[in-house]
mmCIF file of the N, C-alpha and C atoms, coordinates in Angstrom:
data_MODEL
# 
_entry.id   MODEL 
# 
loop_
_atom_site.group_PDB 
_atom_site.id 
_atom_site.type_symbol 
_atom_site.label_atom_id 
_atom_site.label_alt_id 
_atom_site.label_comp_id 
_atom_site.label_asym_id 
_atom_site.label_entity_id 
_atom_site.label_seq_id 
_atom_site.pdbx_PDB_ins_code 
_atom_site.Cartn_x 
_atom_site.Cartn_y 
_atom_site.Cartn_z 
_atom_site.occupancy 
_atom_site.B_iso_or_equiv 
_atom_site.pdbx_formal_charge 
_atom_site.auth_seq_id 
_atom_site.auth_comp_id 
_atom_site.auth_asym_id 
_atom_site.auth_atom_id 
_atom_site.pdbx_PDB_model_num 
ATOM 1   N N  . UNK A 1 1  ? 42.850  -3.178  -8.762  1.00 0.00 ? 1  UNK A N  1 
ATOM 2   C CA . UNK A 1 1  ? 42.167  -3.837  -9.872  1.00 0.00 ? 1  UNK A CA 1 
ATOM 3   C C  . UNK A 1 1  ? 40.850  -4.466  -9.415  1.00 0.00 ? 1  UNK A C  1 
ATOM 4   N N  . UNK A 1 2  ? 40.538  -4.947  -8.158  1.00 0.00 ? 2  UNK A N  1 
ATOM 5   C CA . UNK A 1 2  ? 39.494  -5.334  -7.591  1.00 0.00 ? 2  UNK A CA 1 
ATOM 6   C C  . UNK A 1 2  ? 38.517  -4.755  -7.473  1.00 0.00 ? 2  UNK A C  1 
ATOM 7   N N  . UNK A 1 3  ? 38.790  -3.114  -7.027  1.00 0.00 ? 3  UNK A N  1 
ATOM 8   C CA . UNK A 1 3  ? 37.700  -2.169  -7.010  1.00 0.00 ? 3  UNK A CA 1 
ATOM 9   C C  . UNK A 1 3  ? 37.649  -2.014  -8.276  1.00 0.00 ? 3  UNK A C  1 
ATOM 10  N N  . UNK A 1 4  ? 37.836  -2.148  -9.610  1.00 0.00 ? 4  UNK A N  1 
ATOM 11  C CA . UNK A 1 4  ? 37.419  -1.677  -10.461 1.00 0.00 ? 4  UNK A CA 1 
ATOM 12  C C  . UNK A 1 4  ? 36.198  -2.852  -11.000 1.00 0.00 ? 4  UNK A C  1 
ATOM 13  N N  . UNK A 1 5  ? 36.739  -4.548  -10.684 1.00 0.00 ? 5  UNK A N  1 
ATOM 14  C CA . UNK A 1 5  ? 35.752  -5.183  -11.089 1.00 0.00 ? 5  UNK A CA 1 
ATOM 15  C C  . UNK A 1 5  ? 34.931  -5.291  -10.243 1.00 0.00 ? 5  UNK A C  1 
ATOM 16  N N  . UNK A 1 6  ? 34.779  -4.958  -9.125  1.00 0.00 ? 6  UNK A N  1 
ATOM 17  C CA . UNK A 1 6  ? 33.810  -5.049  -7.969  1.00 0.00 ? 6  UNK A CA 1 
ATOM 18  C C  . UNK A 1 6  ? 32.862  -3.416  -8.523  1.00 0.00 ? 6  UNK A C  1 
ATOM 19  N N  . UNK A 1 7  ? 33.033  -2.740  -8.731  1.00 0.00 ? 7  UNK A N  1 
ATOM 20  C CA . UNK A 1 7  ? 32.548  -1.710  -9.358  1.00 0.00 ? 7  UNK A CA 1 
ATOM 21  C C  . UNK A 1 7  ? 31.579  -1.962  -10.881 1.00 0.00 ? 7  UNK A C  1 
ATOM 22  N N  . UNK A 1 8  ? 32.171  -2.539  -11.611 1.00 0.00 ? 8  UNK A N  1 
ATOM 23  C CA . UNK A 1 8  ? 31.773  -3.168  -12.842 1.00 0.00 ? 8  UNK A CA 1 
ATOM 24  C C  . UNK A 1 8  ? 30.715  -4.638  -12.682 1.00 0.00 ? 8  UNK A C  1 
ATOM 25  N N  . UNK A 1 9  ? 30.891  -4.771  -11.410 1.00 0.00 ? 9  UNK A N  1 
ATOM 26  C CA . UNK A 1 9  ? 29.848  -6.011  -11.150 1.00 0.00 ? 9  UNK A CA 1 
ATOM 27  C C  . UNK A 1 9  ? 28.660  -5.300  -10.714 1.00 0.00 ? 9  UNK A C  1 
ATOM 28  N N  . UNK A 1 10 ? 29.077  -4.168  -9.907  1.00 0.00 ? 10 UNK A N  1 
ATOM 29  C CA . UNK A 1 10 ? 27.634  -3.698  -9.531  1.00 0.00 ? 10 UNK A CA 1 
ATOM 30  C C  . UNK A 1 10 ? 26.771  -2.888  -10.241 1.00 0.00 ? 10 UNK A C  1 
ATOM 31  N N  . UNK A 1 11 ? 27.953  -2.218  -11.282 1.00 0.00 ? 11 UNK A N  1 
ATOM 32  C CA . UNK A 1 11 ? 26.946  -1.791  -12.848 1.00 0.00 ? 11 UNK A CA 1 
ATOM 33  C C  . UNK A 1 11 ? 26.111  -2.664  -13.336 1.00 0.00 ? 11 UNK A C  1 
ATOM 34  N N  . UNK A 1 12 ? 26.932  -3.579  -13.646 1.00 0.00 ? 12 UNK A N  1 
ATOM 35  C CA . UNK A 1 12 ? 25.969  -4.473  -14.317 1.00 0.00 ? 12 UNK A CA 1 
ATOM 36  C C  . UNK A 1 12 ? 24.375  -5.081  -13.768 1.00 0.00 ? 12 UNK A C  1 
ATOM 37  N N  . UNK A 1 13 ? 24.573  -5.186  -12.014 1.00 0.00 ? 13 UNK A N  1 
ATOM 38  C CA . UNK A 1 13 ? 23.728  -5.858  -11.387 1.00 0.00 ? 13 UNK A CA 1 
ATOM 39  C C  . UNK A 1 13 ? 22.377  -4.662  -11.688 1.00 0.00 ? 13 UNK A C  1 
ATOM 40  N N  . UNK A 1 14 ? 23.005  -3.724  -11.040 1.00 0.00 ? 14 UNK A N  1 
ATOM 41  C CA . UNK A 1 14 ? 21.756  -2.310  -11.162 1.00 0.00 ? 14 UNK A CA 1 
ATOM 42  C C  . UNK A 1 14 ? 21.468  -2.069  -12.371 1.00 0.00 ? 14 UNK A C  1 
ATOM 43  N N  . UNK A 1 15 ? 21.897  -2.459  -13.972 1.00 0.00 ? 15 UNK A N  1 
ATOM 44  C CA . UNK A 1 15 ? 21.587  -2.322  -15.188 1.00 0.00 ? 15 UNK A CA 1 
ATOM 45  C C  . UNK A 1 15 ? 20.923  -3.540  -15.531 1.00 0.00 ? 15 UNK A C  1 
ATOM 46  N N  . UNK A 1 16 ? 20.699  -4.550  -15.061 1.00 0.00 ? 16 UNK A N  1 
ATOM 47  C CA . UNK A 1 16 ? 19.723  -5.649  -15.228 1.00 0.00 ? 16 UNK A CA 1 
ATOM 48  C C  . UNK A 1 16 ? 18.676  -5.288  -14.369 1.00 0.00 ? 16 UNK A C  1 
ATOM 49  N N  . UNK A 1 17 ? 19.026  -5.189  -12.718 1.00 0.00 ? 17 UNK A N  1 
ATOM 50  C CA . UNK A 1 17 ? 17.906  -4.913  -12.012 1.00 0.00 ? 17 UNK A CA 1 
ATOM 51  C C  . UNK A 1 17 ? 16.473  -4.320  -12.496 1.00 0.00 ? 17 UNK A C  1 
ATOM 52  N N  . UNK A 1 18 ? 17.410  -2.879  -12.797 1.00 0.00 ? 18 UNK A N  1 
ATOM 53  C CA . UNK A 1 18 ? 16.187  -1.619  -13.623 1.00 0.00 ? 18 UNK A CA 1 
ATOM 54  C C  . UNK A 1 18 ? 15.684  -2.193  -14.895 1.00 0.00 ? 18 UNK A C  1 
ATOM 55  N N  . UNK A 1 19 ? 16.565  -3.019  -15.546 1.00 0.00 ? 19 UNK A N  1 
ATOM 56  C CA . UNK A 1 19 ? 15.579  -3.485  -16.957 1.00 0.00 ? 19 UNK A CA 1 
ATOM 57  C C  . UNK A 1 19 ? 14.452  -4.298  -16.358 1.00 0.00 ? 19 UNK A C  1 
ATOM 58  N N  . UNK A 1 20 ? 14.831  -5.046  -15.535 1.00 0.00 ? 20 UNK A N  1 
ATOM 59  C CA . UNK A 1 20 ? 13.801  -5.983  -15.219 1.00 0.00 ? 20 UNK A CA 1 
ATOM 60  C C  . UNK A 1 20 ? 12.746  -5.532  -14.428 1.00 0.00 ? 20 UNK A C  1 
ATOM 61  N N  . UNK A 1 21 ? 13.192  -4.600  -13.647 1.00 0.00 ? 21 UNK A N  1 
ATOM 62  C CA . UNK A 1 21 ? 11.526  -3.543  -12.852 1.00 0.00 ? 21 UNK A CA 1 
ATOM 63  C C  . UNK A 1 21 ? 11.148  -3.021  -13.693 1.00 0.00 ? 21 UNK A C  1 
ATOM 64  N N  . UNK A 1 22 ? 11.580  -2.482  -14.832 1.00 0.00 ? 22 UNK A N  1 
ATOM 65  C CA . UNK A 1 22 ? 10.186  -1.455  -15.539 1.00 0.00 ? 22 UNK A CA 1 
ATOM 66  C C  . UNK A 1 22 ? 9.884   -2.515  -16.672 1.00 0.00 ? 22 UNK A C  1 
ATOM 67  N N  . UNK A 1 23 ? 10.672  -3.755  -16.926 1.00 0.00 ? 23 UNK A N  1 
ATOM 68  C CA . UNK A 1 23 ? 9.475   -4.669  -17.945 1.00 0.00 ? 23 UNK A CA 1 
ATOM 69  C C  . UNK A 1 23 ? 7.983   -5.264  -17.319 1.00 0.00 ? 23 UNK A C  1 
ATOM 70  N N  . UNK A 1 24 ? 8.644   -6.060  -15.921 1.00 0.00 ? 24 UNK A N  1 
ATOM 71  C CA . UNK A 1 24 ? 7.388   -6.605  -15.141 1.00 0.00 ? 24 UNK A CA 1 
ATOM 72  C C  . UNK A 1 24 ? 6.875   -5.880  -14.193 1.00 0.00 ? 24 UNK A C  1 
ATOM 73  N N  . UNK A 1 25 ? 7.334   -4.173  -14.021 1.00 0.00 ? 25 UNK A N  1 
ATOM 74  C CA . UNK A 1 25 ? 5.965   -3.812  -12.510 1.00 0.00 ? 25 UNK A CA 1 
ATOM 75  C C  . UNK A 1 25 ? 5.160   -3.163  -12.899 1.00 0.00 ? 25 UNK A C  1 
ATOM 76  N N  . UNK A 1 26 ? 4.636   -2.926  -14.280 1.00 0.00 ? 26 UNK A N  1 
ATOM 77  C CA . UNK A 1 26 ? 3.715   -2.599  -14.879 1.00 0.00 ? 26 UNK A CA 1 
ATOM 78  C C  . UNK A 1 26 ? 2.181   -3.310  -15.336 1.00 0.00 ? 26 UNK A C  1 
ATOM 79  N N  . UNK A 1 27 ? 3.129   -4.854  -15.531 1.00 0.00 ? 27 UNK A N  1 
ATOM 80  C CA . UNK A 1 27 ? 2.027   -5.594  -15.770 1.00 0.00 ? 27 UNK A CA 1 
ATOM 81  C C  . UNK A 1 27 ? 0.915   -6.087  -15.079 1.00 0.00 ? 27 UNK A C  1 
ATOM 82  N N  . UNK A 1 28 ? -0.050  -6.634  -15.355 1.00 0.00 ? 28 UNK A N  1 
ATOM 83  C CA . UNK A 1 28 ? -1.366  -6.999  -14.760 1.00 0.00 ? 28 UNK A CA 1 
ATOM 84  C C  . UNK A 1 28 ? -1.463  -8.306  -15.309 1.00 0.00 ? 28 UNK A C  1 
ATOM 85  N N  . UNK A 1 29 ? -1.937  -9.464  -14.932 1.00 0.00 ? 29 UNK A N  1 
ATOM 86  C CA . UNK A 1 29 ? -2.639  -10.965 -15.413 1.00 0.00 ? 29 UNK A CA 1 
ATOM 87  C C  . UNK A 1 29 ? -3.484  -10.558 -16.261 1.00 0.00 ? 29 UNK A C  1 
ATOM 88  N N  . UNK A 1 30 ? -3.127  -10.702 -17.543 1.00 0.00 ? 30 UNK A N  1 
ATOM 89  C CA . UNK A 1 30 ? -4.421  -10.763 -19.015 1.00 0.00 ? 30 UNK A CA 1 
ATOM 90  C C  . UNK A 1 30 ? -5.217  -12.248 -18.470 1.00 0.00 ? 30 UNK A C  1 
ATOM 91  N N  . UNK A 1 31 ? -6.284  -11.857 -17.891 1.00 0.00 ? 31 UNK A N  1 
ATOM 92  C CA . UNK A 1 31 ? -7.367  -12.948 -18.395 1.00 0.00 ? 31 UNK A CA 1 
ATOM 93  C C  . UNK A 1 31 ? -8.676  -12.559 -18.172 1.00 0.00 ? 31 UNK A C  1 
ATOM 94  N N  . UNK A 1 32 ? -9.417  -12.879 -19.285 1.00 0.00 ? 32 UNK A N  1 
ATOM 95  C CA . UNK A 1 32 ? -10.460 -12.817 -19.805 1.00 0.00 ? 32 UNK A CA 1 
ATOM 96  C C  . UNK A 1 32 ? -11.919 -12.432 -18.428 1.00 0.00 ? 32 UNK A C  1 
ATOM 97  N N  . UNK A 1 33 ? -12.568 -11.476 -18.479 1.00 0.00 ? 33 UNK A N  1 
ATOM 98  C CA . UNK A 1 33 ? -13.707 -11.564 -17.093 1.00 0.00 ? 33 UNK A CA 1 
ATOM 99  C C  . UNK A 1 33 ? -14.156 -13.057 -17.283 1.00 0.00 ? 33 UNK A C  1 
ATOM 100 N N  . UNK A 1 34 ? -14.166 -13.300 -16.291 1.00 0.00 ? 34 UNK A N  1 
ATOM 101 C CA . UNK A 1 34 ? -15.419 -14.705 -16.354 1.00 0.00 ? 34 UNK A CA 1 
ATOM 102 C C  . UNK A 1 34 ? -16.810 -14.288 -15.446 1.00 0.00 ? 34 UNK A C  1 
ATOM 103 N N  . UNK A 1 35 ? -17.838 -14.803 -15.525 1.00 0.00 ? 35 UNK A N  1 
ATOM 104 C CA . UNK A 1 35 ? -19.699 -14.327 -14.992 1.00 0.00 ? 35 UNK A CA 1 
ATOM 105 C C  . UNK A 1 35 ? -19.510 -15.780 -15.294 1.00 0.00 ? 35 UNK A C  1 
ATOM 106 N N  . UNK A 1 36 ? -20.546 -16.355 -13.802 1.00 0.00 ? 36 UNK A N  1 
ATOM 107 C CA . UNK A 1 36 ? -21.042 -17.523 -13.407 1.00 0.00 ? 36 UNK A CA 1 
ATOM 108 C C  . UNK A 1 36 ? -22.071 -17.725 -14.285 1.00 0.00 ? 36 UNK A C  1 
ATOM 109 N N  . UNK A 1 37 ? -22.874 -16.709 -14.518 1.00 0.00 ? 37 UNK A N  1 
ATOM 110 C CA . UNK A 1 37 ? -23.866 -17.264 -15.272 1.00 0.00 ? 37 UNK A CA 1 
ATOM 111 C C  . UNK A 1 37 ? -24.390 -16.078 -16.596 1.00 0.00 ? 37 UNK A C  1 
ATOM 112 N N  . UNK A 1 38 ? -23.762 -16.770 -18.216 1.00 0.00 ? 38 UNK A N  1 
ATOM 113 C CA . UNK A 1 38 ? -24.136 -16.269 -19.187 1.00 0.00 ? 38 UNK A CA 1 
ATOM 114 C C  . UNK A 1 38 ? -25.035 -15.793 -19.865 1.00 0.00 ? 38 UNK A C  1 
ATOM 115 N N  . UNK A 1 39 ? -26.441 -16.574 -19.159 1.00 0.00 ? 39 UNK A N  1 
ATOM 116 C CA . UNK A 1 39 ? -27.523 -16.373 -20.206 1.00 0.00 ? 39 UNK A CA 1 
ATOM 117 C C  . UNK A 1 39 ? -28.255 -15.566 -19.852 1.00 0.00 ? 39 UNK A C  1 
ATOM 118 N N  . UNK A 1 40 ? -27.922 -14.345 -18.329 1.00 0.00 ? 40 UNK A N  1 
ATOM 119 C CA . UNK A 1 40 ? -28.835 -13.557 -18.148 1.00 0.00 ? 40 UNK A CA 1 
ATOM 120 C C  . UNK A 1 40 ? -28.126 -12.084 -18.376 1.00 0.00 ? 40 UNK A C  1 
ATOM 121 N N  . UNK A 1 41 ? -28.473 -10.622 -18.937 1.00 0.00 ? 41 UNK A N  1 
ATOM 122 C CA . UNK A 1 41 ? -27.788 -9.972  -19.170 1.00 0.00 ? 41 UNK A CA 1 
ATOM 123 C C  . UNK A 1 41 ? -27.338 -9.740  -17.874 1.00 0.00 ? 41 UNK A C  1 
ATOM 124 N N  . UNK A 1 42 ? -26.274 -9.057  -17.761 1.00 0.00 ? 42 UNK A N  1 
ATOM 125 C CA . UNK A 1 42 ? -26.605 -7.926  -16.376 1.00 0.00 ? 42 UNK A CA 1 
ATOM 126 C C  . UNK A 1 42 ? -27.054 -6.155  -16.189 1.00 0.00 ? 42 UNK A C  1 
ATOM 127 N N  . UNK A 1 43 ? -27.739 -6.378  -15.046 1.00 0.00 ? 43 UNK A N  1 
ATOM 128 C CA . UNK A 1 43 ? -28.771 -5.514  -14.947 1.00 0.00 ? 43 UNK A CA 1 
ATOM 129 C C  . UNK A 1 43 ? -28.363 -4.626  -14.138 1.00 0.00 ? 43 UNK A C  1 
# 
């Protein structure tokens, strides 16, 4: 009976794992470019 929940624990672990690598190893930090200085175009 042990191997079956020791089995069923590690489903579960590797079925969260993988949800959670392909939500966050895709992403990148959204933020905005910032330039030190606005008022000249760039050239």
């Amino acid at each position: 009976m042990w191997i079956l929940m020791l089995e069923a624990g590690t489903a579960l672990f590797l079925l969260v794992f993988i949800v959670w690598w392909t939500m966050f190893a895709g992403r990148k930090p959204e933020r905005p470019p910032t330039t030190k200085n606005n008022d000249t175009p760039d050239a």
